[in-house]
TORTOR-233667 format. One record per atom (N, C-alpha, C): x, y, z; residue in one letter. Coordinates in pm, whole numbers, padded with zeros to 5 digits, always signed. Layout:
% TORTOR-233667
XYZA/...
% end
This chain:
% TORTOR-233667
-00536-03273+02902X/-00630-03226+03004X/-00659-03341+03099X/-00669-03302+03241X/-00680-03381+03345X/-00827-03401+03395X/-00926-03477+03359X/-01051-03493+03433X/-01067-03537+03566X/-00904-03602+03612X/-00895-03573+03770X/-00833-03534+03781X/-00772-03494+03926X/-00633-03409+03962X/-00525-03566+03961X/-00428-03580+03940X/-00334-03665+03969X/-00318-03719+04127X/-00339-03622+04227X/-00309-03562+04363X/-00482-03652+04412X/-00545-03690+04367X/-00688-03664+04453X/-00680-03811+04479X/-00748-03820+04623X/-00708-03942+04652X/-00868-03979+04727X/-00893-04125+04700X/-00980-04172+04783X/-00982-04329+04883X/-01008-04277+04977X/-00991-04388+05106X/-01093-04419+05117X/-01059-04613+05081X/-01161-04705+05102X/-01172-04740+05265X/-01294-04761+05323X/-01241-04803+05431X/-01271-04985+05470X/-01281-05021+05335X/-01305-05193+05342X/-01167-05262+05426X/-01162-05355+05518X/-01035-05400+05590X/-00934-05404+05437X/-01010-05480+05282X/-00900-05559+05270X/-00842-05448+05166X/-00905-05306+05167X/-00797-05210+05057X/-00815-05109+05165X/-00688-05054+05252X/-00690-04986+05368X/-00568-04841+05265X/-00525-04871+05180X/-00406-04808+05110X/-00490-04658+05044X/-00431-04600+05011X/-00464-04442+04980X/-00474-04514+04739X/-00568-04490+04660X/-00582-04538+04604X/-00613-04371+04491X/-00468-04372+04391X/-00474-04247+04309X/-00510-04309+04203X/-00595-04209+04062X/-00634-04204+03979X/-00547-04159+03896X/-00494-04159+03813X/-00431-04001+03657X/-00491-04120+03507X/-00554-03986+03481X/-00618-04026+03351X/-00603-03944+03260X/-00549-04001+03149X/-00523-03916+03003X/-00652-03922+02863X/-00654-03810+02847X/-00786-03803+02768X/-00702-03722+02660X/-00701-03764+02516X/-00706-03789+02395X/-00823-03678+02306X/-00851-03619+02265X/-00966-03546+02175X/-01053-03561+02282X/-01079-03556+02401X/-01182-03576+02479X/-01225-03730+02503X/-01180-03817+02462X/-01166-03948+02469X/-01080-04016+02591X/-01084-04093+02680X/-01023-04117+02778X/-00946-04271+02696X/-00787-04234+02709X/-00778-04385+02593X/-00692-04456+02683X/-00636-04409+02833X/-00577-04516+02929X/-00605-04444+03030X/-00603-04549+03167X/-00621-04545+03293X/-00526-04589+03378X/-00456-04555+03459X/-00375-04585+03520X/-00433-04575+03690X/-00456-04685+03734X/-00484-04698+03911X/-00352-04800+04026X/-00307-04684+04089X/-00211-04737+04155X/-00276-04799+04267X/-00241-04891+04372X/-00268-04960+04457X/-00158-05001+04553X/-00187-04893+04677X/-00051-04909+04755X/+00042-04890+04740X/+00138-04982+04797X/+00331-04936+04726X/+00359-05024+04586X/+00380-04928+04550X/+00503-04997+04386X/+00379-05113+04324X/+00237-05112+04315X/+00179-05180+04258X/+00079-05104+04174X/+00023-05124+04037X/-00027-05094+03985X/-00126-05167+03890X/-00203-05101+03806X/-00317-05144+03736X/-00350-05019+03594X/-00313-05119+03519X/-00358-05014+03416X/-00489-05095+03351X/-00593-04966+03297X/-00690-05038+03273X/-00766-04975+03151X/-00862-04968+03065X/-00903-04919+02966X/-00992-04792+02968X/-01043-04806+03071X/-01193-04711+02995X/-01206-04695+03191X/-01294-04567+03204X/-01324-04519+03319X/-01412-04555+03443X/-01519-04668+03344X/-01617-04715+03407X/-01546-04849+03406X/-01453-04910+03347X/-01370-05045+03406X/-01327-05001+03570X/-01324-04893+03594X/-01244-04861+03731X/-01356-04856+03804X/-01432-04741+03797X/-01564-04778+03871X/-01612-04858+03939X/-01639-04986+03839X/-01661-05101+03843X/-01562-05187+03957X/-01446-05185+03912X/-01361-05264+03989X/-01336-05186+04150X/-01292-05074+04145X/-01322-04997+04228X/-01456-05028+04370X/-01562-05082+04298X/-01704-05116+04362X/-01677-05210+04407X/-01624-05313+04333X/-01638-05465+04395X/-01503-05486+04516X/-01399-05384+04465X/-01335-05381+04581X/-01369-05330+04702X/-01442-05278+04747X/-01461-05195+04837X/-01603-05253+04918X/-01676-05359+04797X/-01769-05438+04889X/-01746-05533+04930X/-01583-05613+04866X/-01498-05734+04941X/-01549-05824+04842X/-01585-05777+04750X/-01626-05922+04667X/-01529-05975+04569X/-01411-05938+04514X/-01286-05947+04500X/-01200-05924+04540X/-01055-05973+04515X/-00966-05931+04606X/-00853-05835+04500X/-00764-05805+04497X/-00703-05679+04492X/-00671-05769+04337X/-00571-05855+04320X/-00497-05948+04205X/-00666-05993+04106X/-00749-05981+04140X/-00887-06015+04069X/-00912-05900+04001X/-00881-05827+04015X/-00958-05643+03931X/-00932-05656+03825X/-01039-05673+03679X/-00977-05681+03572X/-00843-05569+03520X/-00750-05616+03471X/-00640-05511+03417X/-00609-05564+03310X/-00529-05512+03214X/-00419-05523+03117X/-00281-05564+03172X/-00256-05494+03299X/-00091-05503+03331X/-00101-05442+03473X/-00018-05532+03590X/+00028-05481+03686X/+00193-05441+03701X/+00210-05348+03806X/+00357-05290+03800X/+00398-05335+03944X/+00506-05440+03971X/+00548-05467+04092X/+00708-05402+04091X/+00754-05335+04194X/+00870-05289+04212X/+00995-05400+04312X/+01071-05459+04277X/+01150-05541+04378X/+01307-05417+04379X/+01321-05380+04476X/+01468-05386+04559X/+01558-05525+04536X/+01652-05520+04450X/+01725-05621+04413X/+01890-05599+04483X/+01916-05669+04622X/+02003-05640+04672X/+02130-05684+04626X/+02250-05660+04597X/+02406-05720+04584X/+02414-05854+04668X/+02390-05965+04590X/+02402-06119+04673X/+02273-06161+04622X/+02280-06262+04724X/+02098-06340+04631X/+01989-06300+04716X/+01874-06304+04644X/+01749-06277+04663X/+01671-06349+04609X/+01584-06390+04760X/+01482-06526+04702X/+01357-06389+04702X/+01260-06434+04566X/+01204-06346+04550X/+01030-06440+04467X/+00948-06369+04461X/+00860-06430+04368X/+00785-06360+04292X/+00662-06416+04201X/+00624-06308+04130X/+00449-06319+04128X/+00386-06231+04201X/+00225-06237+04216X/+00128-06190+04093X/+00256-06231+03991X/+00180-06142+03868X/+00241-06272+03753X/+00185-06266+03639X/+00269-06326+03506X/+00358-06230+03435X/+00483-06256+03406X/+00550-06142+03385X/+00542-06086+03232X/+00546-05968+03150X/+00523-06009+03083X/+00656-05991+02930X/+00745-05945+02993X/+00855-05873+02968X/+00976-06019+02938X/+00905-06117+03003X/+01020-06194+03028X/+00944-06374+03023X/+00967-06480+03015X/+00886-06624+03060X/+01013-06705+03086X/+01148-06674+03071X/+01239-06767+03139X/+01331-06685+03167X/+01414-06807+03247X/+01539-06730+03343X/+01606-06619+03283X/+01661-06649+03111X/+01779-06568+03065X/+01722-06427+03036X/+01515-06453+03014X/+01478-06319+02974X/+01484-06260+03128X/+01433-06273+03246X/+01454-06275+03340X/+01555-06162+03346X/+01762-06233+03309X/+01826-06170+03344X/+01827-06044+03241X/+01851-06056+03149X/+01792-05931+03056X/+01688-05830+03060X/+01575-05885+03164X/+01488-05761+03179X/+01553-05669+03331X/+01610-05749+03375X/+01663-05686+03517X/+01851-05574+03418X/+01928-05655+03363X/+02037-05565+03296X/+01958-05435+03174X/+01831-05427+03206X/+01774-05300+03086X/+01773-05201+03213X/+01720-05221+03304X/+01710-05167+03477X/+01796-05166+03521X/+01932-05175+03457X/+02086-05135+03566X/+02144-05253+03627X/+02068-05333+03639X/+02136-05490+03768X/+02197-05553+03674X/+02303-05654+03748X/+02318-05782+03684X/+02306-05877+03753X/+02189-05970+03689X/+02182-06093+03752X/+02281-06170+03662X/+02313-06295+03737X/+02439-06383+03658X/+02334-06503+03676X/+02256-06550+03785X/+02227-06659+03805X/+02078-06689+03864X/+01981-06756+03783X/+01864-06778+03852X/+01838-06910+03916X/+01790-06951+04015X/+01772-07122+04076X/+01652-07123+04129X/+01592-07269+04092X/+01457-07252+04140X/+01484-07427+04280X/+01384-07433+04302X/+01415-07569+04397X/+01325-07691+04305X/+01385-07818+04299X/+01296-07896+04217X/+01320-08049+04332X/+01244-07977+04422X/+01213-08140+04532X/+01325-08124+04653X/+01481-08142+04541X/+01551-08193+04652X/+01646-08139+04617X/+01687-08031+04548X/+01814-07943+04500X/+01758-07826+04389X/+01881-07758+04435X/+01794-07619+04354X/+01874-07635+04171X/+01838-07598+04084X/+01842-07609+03969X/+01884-07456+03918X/+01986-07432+03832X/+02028-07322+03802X/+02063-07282+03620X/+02033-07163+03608X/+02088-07086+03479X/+02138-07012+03497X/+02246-07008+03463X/+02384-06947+03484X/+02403-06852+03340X/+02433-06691+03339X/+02458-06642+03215X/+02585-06522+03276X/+02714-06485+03198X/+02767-06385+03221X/+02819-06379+03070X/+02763-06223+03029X/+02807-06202+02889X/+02729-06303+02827X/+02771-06359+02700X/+02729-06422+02624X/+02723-06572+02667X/+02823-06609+02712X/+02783-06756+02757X/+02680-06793+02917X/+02612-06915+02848X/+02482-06890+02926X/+02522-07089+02964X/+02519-07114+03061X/+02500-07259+03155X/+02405-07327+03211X/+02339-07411+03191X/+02203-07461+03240X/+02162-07501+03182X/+02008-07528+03219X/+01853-07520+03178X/+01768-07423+03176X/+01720-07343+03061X/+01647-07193+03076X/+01533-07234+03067X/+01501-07284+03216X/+01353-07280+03244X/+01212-07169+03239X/+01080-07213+03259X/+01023-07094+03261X/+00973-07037+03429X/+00996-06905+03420X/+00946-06879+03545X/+00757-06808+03513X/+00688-06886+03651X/+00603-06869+03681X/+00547-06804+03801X/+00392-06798+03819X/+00398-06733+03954X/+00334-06814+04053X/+00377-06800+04187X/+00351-06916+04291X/+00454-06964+04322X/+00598-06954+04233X/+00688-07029+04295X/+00827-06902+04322X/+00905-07005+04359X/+01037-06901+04412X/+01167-06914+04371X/+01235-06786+04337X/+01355-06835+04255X/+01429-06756+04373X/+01578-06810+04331X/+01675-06719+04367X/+01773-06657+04282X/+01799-06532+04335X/+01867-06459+04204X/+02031-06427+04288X/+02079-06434+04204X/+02244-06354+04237X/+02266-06244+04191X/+02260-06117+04246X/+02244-06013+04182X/+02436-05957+04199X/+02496-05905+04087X/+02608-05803+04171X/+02617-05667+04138X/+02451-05590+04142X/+02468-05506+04114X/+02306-05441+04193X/+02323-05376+04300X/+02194-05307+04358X/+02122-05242+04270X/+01985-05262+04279X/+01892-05204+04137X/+01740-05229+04147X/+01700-05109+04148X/+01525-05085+04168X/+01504-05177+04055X/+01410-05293+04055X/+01319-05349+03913X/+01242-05343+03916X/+01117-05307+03792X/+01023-05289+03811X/+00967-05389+03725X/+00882-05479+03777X/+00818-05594+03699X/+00686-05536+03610X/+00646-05596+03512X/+00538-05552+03428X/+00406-05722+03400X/+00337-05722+03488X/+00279-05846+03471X/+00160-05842+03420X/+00095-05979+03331X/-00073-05969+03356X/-00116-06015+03482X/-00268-05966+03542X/-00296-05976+03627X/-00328-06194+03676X/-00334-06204+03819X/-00317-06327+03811X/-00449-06345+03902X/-00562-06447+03864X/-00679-06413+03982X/-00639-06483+04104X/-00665-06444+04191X/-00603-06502+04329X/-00648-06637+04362X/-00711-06713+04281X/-00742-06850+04360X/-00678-06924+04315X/-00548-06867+04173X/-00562-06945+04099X/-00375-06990+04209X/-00326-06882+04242X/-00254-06863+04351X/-00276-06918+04478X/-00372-06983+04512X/-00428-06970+04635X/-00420-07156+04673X/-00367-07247+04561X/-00390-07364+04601X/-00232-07456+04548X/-00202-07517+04636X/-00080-07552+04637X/-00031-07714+04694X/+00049-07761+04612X/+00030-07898+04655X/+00194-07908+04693X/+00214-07946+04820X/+00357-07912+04915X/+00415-08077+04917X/+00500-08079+04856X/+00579-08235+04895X/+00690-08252+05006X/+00634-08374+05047X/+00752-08393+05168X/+00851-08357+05123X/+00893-08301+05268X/+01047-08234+05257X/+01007-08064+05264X/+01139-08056+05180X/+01147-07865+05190X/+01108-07836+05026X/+01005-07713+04992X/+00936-07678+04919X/+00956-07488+04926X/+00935-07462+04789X/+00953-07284+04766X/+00799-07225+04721X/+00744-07162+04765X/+00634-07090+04712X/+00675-06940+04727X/+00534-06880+04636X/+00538-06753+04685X/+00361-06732+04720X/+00364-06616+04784X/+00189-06605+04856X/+00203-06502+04827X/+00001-06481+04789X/+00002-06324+04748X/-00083-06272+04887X/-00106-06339+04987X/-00206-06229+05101X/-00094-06218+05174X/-00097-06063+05171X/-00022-06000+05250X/-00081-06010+05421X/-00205-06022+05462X/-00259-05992+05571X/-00229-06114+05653X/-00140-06279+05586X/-00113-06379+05654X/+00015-06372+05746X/+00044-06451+05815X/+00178-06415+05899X/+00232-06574+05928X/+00377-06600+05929X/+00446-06744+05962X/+00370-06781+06004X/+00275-06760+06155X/+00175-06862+06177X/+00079-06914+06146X/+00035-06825+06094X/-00108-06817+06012X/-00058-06946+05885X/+00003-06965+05842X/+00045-07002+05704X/+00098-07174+05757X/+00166-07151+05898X/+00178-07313+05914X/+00067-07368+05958X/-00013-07283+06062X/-00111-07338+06073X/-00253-07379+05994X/-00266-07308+05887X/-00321-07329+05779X/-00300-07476+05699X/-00182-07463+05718X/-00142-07614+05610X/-00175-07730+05701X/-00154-07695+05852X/-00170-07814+05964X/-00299-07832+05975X/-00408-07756+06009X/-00540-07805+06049X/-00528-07916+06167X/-00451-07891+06256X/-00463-07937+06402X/-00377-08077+06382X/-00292-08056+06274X/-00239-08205+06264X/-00098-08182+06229X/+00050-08200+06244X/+00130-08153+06264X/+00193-08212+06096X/+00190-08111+06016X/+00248-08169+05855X/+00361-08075+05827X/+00333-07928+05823X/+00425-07820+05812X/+00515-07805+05962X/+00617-07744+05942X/+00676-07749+06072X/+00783-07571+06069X/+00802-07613+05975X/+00895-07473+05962X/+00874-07373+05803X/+00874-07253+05847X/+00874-07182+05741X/+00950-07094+05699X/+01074-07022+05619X/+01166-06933+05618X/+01174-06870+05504X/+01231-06717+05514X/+01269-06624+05403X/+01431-06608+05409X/+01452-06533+05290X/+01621-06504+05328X/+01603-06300+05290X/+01672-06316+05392X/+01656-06160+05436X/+01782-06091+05339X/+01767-05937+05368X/+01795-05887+05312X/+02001-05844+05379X/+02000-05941+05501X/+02105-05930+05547X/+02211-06066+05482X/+02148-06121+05385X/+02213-06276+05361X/+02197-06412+05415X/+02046-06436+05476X/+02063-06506+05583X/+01925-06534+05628X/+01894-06685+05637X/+01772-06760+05664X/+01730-06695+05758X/+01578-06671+05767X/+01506-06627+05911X/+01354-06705+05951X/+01389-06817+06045X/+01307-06908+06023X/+01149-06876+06154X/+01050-06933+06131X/+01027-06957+06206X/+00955-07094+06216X/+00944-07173+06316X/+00917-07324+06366X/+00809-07355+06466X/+00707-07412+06402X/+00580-07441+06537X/+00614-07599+06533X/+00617-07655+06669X/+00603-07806+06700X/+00484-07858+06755X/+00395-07950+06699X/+00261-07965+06785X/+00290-08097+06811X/+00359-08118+06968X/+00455-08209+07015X/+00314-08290+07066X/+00195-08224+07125X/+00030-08267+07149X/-00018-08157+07202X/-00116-08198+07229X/-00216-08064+07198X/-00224-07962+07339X/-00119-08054+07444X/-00123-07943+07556X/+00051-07908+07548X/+00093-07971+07444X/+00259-07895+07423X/+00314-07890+07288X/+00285-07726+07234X/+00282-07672+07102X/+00395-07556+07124X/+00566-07576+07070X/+00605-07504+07121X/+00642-07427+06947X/+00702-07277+06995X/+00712-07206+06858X/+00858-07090+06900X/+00930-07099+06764X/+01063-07058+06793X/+01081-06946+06684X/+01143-06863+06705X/+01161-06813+06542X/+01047-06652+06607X/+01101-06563+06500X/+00993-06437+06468X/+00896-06492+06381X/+00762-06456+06431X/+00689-06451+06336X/+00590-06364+06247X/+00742-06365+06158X/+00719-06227+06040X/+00578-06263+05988X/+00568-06076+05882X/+00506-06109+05781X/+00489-06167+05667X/+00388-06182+05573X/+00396-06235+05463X/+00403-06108+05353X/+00524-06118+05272X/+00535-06014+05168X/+00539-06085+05009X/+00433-06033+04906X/+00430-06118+04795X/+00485-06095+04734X/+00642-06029+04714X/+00732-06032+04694X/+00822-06129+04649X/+00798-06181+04793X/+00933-06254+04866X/+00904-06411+04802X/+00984-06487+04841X/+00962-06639+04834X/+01001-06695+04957X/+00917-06785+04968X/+00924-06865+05102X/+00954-07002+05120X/+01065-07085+05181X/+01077-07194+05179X/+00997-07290+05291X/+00926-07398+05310X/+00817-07472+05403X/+00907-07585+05383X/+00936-07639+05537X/+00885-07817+05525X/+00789-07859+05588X/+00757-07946+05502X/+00600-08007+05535X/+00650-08225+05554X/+00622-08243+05685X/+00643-08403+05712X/+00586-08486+05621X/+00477-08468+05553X/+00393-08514+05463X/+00323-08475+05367X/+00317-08484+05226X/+00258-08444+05174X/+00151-08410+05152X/+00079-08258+05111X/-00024-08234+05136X/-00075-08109+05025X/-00177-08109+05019X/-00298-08034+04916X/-00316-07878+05051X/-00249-07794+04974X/-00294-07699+05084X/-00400-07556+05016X/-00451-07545+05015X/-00530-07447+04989X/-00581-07312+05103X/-00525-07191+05043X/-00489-07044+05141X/-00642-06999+05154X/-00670-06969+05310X/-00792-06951+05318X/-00849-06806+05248X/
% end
């Protein structure tokens, strides 16, 4: 028995949950014994008891948390895993998986094959290599905040299963000279927003890039050559927490996402 409709939907109109936000709840002897609250595309929240939603529900909608803060058990992120590599990240702890090889094994239960995961460590990317049984590398652990790349040769919906991650804990990042991989969970930031954030009127970040879904860097570049000649090249996309993003930054720096 359904104490809501599956179908019934309610619109917050707070800026930072603008998404259509469904309920389906399963009740047990009259007992409600899981909750399931979706959030937007391909993200989810499962949660215990009815008044946990309520609750979270409230504080979302008065802005006093942000979406990755809502207490849960488990979020559901969906990645499009294209044929070739995909730099990708994870706004959740996963929970299916904590290193590369589980990694490729939770993606071959879902149809794909990954052969190869690489993460960046300063100044070269670092790899685990598995086809069949023999496996090459270092089976590092993957975490969230940072960015791997995958070699996929096989197109395949994945659906990630994470615990929830509170957003501040995401939100602070220490960028070393040179070129650096993160991943970001505010979607509402954009290339500029994100170099200029790290700059604070002082020229440290310079370029920021994703690799698209065509095979292929898509950068964009602010120069703050002085303060009456700031030139900027490149689209400046969105931010998807998805994705992973590569930065160079001239100097090292403590950056923290507003």
């Amino acid at each position: 028995m359904n104490i809501f409709s599956n179908n019934q939907g309610l619109k917050l109109k707070h800026r930072k949950v603008r998404n259509l936000i469904k309920i389906g709840v399963r009740v047990l002897a009259g007992l409600v014994v899981s909750l399931v609250v979706t959030i937007g595309l391909g993200v989810g929240l499962a949660v215990k008891s009815a008044s946990q939603v309520y609750q979270s529900l409230d504080l979302i909608t008065k802005g006093e948390v942000g979406i990755s803060q809502v207490e849960a058990s488990e979020i559901k992120a969906v990645y499009q895993l294209n044929q070739g590599w995909n730099l990708v990240a994870f706004p959740v702890k996963p929970v299916n998986f904590r290193n590369a090889s589980g990694l490729i094994l939770d993606v071959a239960k879902k149809g794909g094959y990954v052969t190869t995961v690489s993460k960046w460590d300063g100044d070269r990317w670092i790899e685990f290599v598995q086809r069949g049984k023999d496996q090459f590398g270092f089976d590092f652990e993957i975490t969230p905040g940072q960015a791997y790349f995958l070699q996929n040769q096989k197109e395949v919906s994945w659906q990630v299963i994470g615990e929830p991650v509170l957003a501040k804990d995401l939100n602070e990042y220490r960028l070393e000279k040179g070129w650096n991989t993160i991943g970001l969970v505010d979607e509402s930031l954009d290339a500029r927003q994100v170099i200029d954030g790290i700059n604070q009127g002082v020229e440290r970040a310079t370029v920021i890039d994703w690799w698209t879904t065509a095979g292929n860097w898509e950068l964009f570049i602010k120069r703050l050559y002085s303060a009456d000649d700031v030139q900027e090249y490149g689209e400046n996309f969105k931010i998807d927490r998805s994705k992973g993003y590569m930065i160079f930054v001239n100097e090292s720096v403590d950056w923290r996402v507003r």
